[in-house]
C-alpha positions as CSV (number, residue, x, y, z in Angstrom):
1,X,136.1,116.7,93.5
2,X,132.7,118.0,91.8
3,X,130.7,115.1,90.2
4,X,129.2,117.9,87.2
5,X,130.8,116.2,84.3
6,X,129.1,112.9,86.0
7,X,126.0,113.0,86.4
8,X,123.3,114.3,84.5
9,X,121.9,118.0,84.3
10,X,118.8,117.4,85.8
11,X,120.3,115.2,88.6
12,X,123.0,118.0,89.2
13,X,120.2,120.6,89.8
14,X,118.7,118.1,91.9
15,X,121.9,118.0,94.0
16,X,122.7,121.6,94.3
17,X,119.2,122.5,95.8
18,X,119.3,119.9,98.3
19,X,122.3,120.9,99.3
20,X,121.6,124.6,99.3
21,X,118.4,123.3,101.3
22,X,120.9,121.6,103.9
23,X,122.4,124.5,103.8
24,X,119.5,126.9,104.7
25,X,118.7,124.3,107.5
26,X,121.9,125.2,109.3
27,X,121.4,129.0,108.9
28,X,118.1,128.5,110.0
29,X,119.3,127.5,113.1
30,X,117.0,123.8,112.5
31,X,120.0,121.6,112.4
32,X,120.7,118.8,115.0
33,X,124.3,118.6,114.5
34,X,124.7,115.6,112.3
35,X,121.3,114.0,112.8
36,X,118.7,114.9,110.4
37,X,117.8,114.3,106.8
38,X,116.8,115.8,103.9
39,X,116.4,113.7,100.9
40,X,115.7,114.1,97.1
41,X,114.4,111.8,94.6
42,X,116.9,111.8,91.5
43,X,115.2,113.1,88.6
44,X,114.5,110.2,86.0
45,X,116.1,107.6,88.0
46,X,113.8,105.1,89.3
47,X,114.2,104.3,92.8
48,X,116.9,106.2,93.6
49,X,117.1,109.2,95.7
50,X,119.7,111.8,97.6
51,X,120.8,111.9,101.3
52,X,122.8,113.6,103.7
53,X,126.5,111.9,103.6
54,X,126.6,111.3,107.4
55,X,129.0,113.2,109.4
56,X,129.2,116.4,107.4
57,X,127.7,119.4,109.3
58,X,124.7,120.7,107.1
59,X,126.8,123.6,106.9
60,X,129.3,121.3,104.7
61,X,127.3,119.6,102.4
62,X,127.7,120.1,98.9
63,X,126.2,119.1,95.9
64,X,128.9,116.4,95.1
65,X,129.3,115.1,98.8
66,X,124.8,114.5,98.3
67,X,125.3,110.0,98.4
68,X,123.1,108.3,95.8
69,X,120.9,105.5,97.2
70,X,118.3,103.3,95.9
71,X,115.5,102.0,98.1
72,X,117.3,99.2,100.0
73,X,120.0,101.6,101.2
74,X,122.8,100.8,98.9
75,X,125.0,103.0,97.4
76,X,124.6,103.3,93.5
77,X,127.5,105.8,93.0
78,X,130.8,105.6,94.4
79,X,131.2,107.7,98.0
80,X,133.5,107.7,100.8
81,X,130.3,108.5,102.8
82,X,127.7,106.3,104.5
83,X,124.3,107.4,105.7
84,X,122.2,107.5,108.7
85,X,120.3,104.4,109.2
86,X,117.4,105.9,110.6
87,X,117.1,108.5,107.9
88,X,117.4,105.5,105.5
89,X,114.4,104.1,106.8
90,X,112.3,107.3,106.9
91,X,112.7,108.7,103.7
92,X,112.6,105.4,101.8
93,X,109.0,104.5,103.0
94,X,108.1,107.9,101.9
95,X,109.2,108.1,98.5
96,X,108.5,104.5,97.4
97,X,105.1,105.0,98.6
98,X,104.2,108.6,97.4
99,X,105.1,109.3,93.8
100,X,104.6,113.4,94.8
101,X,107.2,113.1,97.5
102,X,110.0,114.5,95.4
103,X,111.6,116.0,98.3
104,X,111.1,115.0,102.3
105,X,112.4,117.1,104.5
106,X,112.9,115.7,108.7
107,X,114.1,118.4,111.4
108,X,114.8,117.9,115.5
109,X,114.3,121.6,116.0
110,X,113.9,122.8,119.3
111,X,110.4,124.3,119.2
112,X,109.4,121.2,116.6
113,X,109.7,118.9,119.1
114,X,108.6,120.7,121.9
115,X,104.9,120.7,120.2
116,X,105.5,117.4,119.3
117,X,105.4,116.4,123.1
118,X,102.1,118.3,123.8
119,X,98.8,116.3,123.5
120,X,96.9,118.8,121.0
121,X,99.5,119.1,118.8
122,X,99.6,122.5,116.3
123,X,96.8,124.9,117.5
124,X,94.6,127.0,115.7
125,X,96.7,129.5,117.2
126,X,98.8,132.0,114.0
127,X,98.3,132.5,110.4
128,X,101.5,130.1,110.0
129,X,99.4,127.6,111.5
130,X,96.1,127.3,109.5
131,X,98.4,126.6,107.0
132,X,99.8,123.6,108.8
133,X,96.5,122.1,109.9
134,X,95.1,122.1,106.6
135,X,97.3,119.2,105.4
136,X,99.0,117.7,108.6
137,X,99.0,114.1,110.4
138,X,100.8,112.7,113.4
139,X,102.6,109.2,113.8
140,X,103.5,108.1,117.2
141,X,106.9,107.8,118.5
142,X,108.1,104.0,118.6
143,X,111.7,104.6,119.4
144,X,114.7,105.9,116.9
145,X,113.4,104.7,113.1
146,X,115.6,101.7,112.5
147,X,113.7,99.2,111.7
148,X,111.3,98.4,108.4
149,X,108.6,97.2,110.7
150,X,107.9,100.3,111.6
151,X,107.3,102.0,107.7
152,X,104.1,100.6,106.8
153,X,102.3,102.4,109.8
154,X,104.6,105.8,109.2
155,X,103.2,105.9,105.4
156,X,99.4,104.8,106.7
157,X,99.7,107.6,109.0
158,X,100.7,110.2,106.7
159,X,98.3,109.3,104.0
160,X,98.3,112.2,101.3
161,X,99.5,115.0,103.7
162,X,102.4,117.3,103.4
163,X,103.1,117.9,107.1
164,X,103.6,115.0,109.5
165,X,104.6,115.3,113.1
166,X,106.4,112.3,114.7
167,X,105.4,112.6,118.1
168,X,108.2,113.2,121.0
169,X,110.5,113.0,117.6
170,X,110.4,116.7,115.1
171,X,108.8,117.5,111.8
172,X,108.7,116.1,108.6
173,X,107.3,117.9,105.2
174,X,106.7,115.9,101.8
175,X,106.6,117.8,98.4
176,X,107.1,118.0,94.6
177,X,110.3,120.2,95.0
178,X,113.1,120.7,97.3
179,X,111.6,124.7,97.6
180,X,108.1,123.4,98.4
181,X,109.8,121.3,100.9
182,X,111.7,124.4,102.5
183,X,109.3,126.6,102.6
184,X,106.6,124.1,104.3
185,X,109.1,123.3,107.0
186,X,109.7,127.3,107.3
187,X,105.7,127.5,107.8
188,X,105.7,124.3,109.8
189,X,108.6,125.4,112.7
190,X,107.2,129.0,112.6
191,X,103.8,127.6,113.8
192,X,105.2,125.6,116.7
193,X,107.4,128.5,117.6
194,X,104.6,130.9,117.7
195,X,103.1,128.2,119.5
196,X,105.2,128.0,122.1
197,X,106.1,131.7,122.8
198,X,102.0,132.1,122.7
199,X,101.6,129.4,125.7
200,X,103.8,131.2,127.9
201,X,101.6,134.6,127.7
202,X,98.2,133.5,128.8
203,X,94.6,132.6,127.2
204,X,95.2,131.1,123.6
205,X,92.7,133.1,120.6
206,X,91.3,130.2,118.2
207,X,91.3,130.6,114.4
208,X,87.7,129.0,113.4
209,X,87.8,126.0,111.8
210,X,86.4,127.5,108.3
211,X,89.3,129.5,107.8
212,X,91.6,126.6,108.0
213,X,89.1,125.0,105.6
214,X,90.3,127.7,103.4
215,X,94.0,128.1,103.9
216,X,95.5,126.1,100.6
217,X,93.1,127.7,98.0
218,X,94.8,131.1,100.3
219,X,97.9,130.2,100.3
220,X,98.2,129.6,96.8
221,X,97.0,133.1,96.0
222,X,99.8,134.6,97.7
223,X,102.7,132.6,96.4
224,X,101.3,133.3,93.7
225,X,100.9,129.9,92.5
226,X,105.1,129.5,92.4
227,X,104.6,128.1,96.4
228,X,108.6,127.8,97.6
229,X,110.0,128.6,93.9
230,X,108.7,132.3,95.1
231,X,111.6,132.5,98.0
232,X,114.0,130.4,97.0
233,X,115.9,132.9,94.3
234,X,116.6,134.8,97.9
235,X,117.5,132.3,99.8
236,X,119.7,131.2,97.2
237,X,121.2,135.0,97.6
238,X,121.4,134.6,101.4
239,X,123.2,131.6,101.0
240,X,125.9,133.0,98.4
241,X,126.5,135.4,101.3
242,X,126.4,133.8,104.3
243,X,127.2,129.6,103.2
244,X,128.7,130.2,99.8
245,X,130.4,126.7,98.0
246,X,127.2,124.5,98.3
247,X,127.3,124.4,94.4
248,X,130.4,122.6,94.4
């Protein structure tokens, strides 16, 4: 049953990007069967943000199946849905302690969490990653995110950055829309799988450190200062073709 005529317009757009984002995920090829989390904040709604319903397939979500949460976990809309404990704990540290983090986006992907096992991290390495390391931080890996002790050193650790790599874990982007989101975790796994492939090929070529100084101000100029709002009309095209129903 669509939940349209429920909720409000803004918080209805709200839903069907996220789960159009969920969506892309799977066709990506980023998902981790059920075990991942994306999460929105609901526009105008204090405290209260959008989550996978866990079980779905990303491939299933749509914008009515999205459960509505407030900061404690609890359900503030009716669902048949619960939702993953651990992504609970992520994503509400996050958005109760950045105001930007309108969207944060977590992924196990393969080539993710292989660099998130080696000890330098993302190297200077691609274009994709200058990108990366001009606004990433790392939090070590204390075990599967279940417990609230573990939030105030997740948020210390990110600080202001919009990349964070949980180490031995995946990826994690934080942004002011669910496009910025996608498109810095596109940037983000990109990098690492560069990264990899790169390793496997012999001597590394480092990017100096000045041009990574420089990649925001660059990237900016080439999304034309729309960032993931550039792409997403696409995607959104891809999707109608290849995942079409997330709308509903």
């Amino acid at each position: 049953m669509s939940l349209r005529d429920e909720v409000s317009a803004p918080e209805w757009q709200a839903r069907v990007e996220l789960a159009a984002c969920y969506r892309l995920v799977a066709l990506f090829g980023w998902d981790d069967l059920v075990f991942t989390h994306i999460s929105a904040r609901v526009p105008g709604a204090e405290g209260q943000f959008l989550i996978n319903p866990y079980g779905l397939f990303f491939e299933e979500i749509t914008a009515s199946s999205l459960v509505k949460v407030d900061l404690d976990g609890k359900k503030v809309m009716p669902s048949p849905f619960e939702i993953n404990p651990a992504g609970f704990t992520i994503h509400s540290a996050i958005h109760a302690a950045r105001e930007d983090a309108k969207c944060v986006l977590h992924l196990h992907s393969l080539n993710g969490v292989a660099v998130s096992a080696q000890k330098g991290g993302v190297l200077p390495i691609s274009q994709q990653s200058i990108f990366v390391l001009a606004s990433l931080a790392y939090h070590a890996y204390e075990g599967v995110a279940l417990l609230d002790d573990e939030k105030p050193r997740l948020v210390a650790d990110l600080g202001d950055r919009s990349f964070l790599m949980l180490r031995n874990h995946g990826l994690l982007t934080v942004a002011p829309s669910i496009p910025d989101a996608f498109q810095l975790m596109y940037v983000f796994e990109s990098a690492c799988a560069i990264q990899v492939r790169a390793q496997a090929g012999g001597d590394l070529v480092p990017i100096a450190q000045k041009i990574i100084d420089g990649a925001i101000e660059q990237s900016k100029q080439v999304t034309r200062g729309l960032g993931g709002r550039l792409a997403w009309p696409g995607l959104l095209r891809r999707l109608q073709r290849r995942f079409p129903g997330f709308d509903g």
